[in-house]
ROVOBA-855019 format. One record per residue: x, y, z of N, C-alpha, C in turn. Coordinates in steps of 0.05 Angstrom, whole numbers, plus 5000, padded with zeros to 4 digits. Layout:
<nodes>
XYZXYZXYZ/...
</nodes>
This chain:
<nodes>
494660841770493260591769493360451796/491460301807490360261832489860001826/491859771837490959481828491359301858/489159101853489058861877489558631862/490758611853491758391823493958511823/495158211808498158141798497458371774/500758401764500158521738502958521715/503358391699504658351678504758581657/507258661656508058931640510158811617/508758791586511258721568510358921551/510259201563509559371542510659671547/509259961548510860101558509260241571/508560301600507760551612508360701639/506960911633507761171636505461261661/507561321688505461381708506361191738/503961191745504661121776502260931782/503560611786502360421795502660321817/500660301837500060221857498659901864/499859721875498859411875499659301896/497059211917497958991934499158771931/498758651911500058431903502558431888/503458271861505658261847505958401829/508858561813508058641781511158531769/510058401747512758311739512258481712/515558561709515258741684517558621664/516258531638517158281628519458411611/520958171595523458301578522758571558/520958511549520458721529518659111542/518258991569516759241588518159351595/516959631596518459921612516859961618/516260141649515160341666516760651675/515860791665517461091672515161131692/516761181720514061361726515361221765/513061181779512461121802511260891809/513760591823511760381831511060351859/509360281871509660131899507859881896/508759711907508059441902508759241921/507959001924509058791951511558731937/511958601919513558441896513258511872/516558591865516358671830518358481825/518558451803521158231788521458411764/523658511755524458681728526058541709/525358501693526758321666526358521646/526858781651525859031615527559171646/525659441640527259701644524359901665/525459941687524660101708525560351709/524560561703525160911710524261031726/525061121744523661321771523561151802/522261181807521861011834519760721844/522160571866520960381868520160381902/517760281906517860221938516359951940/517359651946516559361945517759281971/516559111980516959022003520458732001/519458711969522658451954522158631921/525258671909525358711891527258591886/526758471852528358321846528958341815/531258501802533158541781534158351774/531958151742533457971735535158061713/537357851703539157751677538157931658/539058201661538158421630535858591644/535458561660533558831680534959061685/533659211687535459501684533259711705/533859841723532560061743534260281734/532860451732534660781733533660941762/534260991782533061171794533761011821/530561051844531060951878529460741877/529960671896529060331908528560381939/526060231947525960331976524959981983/526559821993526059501999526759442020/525359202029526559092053527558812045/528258712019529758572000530058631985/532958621974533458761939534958491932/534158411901535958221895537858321864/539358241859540158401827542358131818/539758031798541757751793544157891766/545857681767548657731746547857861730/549358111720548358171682545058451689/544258371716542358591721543558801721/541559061714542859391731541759441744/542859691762541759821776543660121769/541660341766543060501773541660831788/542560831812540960991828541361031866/539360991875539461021908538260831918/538860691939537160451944537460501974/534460501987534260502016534260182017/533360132047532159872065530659992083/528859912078526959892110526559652124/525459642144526559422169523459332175/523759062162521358982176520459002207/518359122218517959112247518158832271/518758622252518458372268522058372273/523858452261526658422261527558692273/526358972271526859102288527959082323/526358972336526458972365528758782368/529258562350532358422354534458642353/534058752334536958902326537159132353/535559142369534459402389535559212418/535658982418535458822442538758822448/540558912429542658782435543158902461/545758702474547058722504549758832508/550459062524553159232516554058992544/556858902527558758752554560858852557/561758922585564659102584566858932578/568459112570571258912560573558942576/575458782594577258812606579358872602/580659032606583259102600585258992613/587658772600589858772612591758872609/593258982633595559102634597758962629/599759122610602358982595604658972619/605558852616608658862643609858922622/
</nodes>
């Protein structure tokens, strides 16, 4: 499934959804299968893989499987159970690349 729209899941499916925008998958939703998406929010139950730019495991959300984010959130009472990358946004990249090596001096003990 191929969406440019939000999309609200309080039900169960099976497969691999694709969305520029949001999918919130409500208390009573499951997805088995394959997401990528900007923003997901999980309040039910996630199986297989995730790739979102923010993911966020609320109070009784449950993931089984990977996560590929450049924010993961997993409030109290959420699960997770699986592999979770980060990828690096390109604007915060070149900071982390900039840093400056300073030598450190050694003093000698009498």
């Amino acid at each position: 499934m191929n969406l440019e729209c939000n999309l609200y899941v309080d039900g169960h499916f099976d497969g691999i959804i694709n969305s520029k925008n949001n999918i919130t998958v409500g208390k009573n939703g499951s997805i088995k299968g394959q997401v990528s998406t900007n923003n997901i929010v999980i309040q039910g139950t996630v199986e297989g893989s995730v790739e979102a730019n923010r993911v966020e495991i609320k109070t009784d959300g449950k993931v089984m499987g990977s996560i590929t984010s450049t924010e993961f959130i997993i409030e109290s009472h959420g699960i997770f159970e699986g592999e979770s990358k980060m990828k690096h946004n390109n604007s915060e990249t070149p900071a982390l690349n900039n840093s400056k090596k300073v030598p450190i001096k050694s003093e000698e003990k009498e």
